[in-house]
C-alpha atoms as an extended CHARMM CRD file, in Angstrom:
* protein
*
       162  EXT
         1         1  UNK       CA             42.6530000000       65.4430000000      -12.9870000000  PROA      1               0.0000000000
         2         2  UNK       CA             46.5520000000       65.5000000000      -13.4280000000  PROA      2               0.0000000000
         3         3  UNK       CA             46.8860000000       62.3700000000      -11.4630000000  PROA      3               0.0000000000
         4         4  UNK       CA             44.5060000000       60.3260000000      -13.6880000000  PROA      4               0.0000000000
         5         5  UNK       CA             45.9480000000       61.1810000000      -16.5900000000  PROA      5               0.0000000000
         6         6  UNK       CA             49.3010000000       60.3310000000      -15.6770000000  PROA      6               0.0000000000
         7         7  UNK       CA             48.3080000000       57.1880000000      -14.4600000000  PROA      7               0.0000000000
         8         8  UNK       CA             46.7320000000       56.5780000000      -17.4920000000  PROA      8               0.0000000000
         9         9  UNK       CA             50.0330000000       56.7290000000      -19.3000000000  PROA      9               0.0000000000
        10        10  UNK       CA             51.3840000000       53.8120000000      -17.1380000000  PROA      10              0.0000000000
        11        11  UNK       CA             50.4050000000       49.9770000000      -18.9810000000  PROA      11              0.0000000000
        12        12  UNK       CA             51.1150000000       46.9310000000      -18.6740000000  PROA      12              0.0000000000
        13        13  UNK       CA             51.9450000000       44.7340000000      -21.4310000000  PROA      13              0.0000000000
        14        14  UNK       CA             48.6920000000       43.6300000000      -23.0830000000  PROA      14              0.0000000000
        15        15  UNK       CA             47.1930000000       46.7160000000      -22.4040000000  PROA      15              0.0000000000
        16        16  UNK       CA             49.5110000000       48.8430000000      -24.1160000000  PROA      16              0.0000000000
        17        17  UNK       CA             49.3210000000       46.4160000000      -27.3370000000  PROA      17              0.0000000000
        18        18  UNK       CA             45.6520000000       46.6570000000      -27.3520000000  PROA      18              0.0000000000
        19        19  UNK       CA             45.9490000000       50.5590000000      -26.8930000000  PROA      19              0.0000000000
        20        20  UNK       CA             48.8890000000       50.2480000000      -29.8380000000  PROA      20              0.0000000000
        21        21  UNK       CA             46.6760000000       49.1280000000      -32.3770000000  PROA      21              0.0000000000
        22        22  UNK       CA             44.0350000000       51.6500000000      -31.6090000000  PROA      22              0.0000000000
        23        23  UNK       CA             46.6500000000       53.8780000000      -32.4300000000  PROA      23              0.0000000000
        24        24  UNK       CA             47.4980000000       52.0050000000      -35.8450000000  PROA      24              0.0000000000
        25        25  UNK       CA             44.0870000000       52.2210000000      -36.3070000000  PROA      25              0.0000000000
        26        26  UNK       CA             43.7760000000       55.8360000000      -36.5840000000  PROA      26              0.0000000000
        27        27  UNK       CA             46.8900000000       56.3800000000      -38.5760000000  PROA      27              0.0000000000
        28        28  UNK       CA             49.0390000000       57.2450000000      -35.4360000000  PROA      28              0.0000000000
        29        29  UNK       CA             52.8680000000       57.1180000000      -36.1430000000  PROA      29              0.0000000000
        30        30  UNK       CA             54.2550000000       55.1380000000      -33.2710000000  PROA      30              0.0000000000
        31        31  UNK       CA             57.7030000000       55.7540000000      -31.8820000000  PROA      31              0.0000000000
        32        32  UNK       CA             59.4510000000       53.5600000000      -28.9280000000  PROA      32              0.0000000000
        33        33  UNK       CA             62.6480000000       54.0530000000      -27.1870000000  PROA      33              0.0000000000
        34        34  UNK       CA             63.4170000000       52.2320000000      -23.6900000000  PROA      34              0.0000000000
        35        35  UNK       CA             66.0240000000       52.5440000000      -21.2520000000  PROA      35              0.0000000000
        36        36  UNK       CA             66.7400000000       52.3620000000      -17.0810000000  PROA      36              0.0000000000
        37        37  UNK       CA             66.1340000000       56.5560000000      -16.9390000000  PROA      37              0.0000000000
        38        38  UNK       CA             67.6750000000       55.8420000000      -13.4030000000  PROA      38              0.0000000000
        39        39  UNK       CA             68.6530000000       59.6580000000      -13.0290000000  PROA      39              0.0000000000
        40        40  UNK       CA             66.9480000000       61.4510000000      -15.4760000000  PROA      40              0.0000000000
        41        41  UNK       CA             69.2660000000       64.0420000000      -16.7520000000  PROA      41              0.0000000000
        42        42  UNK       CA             69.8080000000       66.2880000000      -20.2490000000  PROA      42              0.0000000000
        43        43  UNK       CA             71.1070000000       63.0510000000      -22.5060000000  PROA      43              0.0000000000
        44        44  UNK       CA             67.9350000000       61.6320000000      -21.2450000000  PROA      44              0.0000000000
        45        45  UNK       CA             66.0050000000       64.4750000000      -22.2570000000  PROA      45              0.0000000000
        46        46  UNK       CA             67.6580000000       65.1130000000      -25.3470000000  PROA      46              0.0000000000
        47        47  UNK       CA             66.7690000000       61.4620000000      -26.8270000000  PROA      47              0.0000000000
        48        48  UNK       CA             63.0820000000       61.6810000000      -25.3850000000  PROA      48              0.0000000000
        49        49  UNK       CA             62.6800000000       65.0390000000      -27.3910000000  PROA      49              0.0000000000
        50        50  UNK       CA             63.4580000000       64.4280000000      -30.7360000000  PROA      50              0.0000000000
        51        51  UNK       CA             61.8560000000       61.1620000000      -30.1150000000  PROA      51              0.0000000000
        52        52  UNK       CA             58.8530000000       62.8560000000      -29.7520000000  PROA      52              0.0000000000
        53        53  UNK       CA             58.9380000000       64.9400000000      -32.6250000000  PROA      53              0.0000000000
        54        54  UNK       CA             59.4000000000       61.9070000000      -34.5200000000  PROA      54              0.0000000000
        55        55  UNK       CA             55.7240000000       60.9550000000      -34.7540000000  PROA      55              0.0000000000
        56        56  UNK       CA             52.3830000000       61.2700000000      -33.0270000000  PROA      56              0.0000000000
        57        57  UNK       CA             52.3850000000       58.7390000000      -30.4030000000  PROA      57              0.0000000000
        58        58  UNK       CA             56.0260000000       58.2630000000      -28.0840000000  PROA      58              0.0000000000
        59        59  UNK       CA             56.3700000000       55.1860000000      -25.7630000000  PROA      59              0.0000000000
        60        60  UNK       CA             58.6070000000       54.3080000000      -23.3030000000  PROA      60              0.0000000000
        61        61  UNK       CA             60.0300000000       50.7880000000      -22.2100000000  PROA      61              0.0000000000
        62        62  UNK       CA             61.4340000000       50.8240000000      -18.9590000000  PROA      62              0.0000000000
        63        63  UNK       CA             63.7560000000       48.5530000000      -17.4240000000  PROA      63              0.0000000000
        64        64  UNK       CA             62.3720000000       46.8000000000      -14.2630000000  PROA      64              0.0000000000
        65        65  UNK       CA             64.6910000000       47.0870000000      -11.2310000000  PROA      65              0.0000000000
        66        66  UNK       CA             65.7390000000       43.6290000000      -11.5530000000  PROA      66              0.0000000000
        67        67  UNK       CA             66.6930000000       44.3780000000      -15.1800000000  PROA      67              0.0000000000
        68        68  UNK       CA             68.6700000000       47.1390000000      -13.8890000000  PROA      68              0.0000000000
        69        69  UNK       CA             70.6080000000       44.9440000000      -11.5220000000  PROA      69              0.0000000000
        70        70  UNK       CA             71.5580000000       42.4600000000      -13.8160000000  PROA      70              0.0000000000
        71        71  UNK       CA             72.6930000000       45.2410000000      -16.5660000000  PROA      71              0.0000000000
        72        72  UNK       CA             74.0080000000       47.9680000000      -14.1730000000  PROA      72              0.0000000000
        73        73  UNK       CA             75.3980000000       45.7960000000      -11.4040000000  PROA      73              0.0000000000
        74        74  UNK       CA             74.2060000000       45.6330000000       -7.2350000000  PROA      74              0.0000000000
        75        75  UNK       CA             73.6080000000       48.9710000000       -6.5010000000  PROA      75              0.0000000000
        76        76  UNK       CA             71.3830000000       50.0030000000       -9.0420000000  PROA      76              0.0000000000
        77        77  UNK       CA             68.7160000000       51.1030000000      -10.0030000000  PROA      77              0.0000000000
        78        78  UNK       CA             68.9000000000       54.2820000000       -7.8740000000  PROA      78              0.0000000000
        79        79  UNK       CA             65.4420000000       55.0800000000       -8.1360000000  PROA      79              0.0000000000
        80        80  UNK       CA             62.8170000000       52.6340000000       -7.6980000000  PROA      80              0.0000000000
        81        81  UNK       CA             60.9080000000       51.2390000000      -11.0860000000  PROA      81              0.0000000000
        82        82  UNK       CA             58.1170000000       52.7090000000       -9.4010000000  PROA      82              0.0000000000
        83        83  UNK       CA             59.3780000000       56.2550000000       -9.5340000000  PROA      83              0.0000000000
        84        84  UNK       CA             60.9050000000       55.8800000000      -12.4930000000  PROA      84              0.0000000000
        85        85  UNK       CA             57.6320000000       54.7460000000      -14.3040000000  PROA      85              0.0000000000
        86        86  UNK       CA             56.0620000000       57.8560000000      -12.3670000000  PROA      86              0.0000000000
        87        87  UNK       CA             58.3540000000       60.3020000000      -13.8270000000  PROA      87              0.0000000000
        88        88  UNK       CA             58.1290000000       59.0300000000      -17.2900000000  PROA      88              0.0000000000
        89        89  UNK       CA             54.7180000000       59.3970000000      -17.2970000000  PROA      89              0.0000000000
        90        90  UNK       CA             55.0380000000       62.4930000000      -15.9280000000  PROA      90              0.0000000000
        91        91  UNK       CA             56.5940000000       63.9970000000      -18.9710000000  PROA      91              0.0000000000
        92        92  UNK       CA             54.2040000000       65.6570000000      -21.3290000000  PROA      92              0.0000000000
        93        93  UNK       CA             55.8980000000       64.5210000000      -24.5210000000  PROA      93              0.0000000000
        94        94  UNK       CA             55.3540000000       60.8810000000      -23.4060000000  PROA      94              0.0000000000
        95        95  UNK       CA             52.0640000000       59.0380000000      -24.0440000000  PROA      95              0.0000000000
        96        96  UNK       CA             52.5740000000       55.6750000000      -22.8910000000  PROA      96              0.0000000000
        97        97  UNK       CA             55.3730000000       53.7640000000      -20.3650000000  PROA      97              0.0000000000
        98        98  UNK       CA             55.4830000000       50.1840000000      -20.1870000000  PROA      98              0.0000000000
        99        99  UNK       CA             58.2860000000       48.1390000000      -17.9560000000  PROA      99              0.0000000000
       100       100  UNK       CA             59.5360000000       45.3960000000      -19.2070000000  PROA      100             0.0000000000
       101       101  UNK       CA             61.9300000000       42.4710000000      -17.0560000000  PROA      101             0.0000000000
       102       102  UNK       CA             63.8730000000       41.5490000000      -19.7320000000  PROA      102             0.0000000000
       103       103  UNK       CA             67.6600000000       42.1500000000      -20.4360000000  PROA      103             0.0000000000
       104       104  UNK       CA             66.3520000000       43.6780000000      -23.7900000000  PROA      104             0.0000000000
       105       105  UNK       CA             63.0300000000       45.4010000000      -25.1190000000  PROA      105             0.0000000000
       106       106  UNK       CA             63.3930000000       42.8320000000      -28.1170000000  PROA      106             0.0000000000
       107       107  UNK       CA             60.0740000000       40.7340000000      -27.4460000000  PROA      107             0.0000000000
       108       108  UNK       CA             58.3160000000       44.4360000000      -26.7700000000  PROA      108             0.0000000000
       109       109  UNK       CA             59.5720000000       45.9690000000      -30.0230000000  PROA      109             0.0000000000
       110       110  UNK       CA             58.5220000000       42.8650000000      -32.0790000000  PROA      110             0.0000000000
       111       111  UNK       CA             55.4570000000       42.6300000000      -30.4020000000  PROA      111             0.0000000000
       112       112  UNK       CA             54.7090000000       46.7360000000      -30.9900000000  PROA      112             0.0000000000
       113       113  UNK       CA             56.0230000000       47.0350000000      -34.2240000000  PROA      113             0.0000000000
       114       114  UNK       CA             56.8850000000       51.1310000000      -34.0730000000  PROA      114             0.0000000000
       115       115  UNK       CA             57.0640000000       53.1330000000      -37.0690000000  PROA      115             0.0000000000
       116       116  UNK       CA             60.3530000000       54.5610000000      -35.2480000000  PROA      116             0.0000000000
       117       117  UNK       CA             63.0620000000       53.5040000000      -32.6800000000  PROA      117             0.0000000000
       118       118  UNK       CA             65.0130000000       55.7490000000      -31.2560000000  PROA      118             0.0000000000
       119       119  UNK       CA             67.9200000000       55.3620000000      -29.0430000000  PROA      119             0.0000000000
       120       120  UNK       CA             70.7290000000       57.8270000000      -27.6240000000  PROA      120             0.0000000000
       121       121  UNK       CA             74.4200000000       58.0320000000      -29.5510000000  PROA      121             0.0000000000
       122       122  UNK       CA             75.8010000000       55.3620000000      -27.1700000000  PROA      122             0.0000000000
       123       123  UNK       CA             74.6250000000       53.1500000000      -30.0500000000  PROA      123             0.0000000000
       124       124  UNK       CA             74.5650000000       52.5730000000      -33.6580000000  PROA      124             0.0000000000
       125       125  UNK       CA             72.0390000000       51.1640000000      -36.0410000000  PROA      125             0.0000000000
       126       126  UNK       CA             73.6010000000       48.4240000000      -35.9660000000  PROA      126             0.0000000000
       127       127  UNK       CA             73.6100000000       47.3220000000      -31.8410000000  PROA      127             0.0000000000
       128       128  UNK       CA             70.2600000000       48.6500000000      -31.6030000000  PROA      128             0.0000000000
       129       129  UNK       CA             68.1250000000       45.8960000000      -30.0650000000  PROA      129             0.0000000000
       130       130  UNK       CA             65.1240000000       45.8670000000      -32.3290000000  PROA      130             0.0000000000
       131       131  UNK       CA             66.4780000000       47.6070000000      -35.8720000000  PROA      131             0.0000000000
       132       132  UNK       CA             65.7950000000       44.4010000000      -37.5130000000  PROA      132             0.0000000000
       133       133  UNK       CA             62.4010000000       44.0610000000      -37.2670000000  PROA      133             0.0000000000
       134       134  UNK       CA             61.4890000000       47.7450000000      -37.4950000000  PROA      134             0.0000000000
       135       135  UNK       CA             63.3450000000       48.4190000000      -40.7340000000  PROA      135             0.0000000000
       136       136  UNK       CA             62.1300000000       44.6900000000      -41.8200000000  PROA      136             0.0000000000
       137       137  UNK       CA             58.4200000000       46.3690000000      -41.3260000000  PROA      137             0.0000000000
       138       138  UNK       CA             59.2870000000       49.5580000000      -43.6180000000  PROA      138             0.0000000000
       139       139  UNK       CA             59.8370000000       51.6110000000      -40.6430000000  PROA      139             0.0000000000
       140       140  UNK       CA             63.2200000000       53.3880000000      -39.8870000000  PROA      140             0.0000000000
       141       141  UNK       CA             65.8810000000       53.9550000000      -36.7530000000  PROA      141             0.0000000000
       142       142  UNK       CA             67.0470000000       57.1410000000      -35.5730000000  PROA      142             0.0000000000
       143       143  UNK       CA             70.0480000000       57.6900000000      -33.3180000000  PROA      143             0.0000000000
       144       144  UNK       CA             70.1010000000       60.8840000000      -31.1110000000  PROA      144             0.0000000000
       145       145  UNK       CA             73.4530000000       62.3890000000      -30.4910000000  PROA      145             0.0000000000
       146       146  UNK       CA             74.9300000000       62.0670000000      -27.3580000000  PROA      146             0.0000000000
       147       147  UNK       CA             74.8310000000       64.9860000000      -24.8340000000  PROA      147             0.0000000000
       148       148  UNK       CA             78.6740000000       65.3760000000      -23.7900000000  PROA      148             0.0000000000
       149       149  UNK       CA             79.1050000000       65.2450000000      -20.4650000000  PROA      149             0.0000000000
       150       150  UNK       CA             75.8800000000       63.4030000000      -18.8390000000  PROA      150             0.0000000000
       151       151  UNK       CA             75.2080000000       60.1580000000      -17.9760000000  PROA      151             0.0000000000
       152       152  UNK       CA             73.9610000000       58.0420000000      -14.4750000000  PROA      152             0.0000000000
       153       153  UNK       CA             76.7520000000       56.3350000000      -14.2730000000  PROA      153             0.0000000000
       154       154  UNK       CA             79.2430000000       59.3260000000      -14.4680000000  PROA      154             0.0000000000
       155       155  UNK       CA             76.4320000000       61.5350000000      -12.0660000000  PROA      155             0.0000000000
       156       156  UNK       CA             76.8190000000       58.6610000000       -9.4420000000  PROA      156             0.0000000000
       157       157  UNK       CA             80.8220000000       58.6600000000       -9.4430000000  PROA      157             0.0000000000
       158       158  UNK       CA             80.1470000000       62.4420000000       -8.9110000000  PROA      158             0.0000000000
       159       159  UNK       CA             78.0920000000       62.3090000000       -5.6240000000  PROA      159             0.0000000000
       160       160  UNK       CA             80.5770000000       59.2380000000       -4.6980000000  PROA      160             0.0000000000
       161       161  UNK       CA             83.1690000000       61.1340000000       -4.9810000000  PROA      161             0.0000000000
       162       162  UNK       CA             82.2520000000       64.4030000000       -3.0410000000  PROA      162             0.0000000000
């Protein structure tokens, strides 16, 4: 039972758009926020939390592996995209992971449309891929406060370093 429903969480593309307007549809507020979640740690957690409580309906883009590489360099991702899409959807507060092979989740967000985009303190309104055309639809951007002292790159350099 667990199993299918996690799976369930997992789309692809068109899928998820189809399952988006359903959503819509029944006056669901959606919220997005993407990232590599390489090593998921408490920054990680942090920002998928109070993305959550910021609507009804939380969704996940996830860099593919060869996004990874190109943003993160050679020897990353750390974790496959298929684990990583597996432990997304294995997160209660999330309802719906998609990957996505671009550098950016810009064609995703304009092609959802969230009511909210949320992204971690490492950005600003601003350099948040996407702001334009959620605030352009009436919807609104939310930065979550960084979590001193986590990240995967600085968790890496640790285990390097031992």
């Amino acid at each position: 039972m667990h199993t299918k429903r996690i799976t369930e969480k997992i789309f692809v593309r068109d899928d998820l758009l189809r399952q988006v307007a359903r959503w819509k549809l029944a006056g669901k507020k959606i919220v997005f926020t993407n990232g590599c979640f390489d090593i998921l740690h408490p920054g990680h957690l942090e920002v998928l939390s109070r993305a959550a409580e910021a609507g009804n309906i939380l969704i996940v883009g996830l860099n593919s592996n060869v996004s990874v590489t190109r943003l993160k360099g050679k020897h990353r991702p750390v974790n496959s995209e298929p684990f990583r899409t597996q432990m997304m959807a294995n997160l209660q507060i999330v309802d719906a992971v998609t990957v996505f092979d671009e550098d950016t989740p810009s064609e995703l967000i304009s092609a959802i449309v969230p009511d909210v985009l949320v992204k971690g303190g490492d950005y600003t309104p601003e350099t948040i891929i996407g702001a334009d055309v959620v605030i352009g639809a009436g919807g609104m951007v939310m930065v979550v406060p960084i979590v001193l002292g986590y990240s995967t790159t600085n968790i890496i350099d640790k285990i390097r370093s031992l």
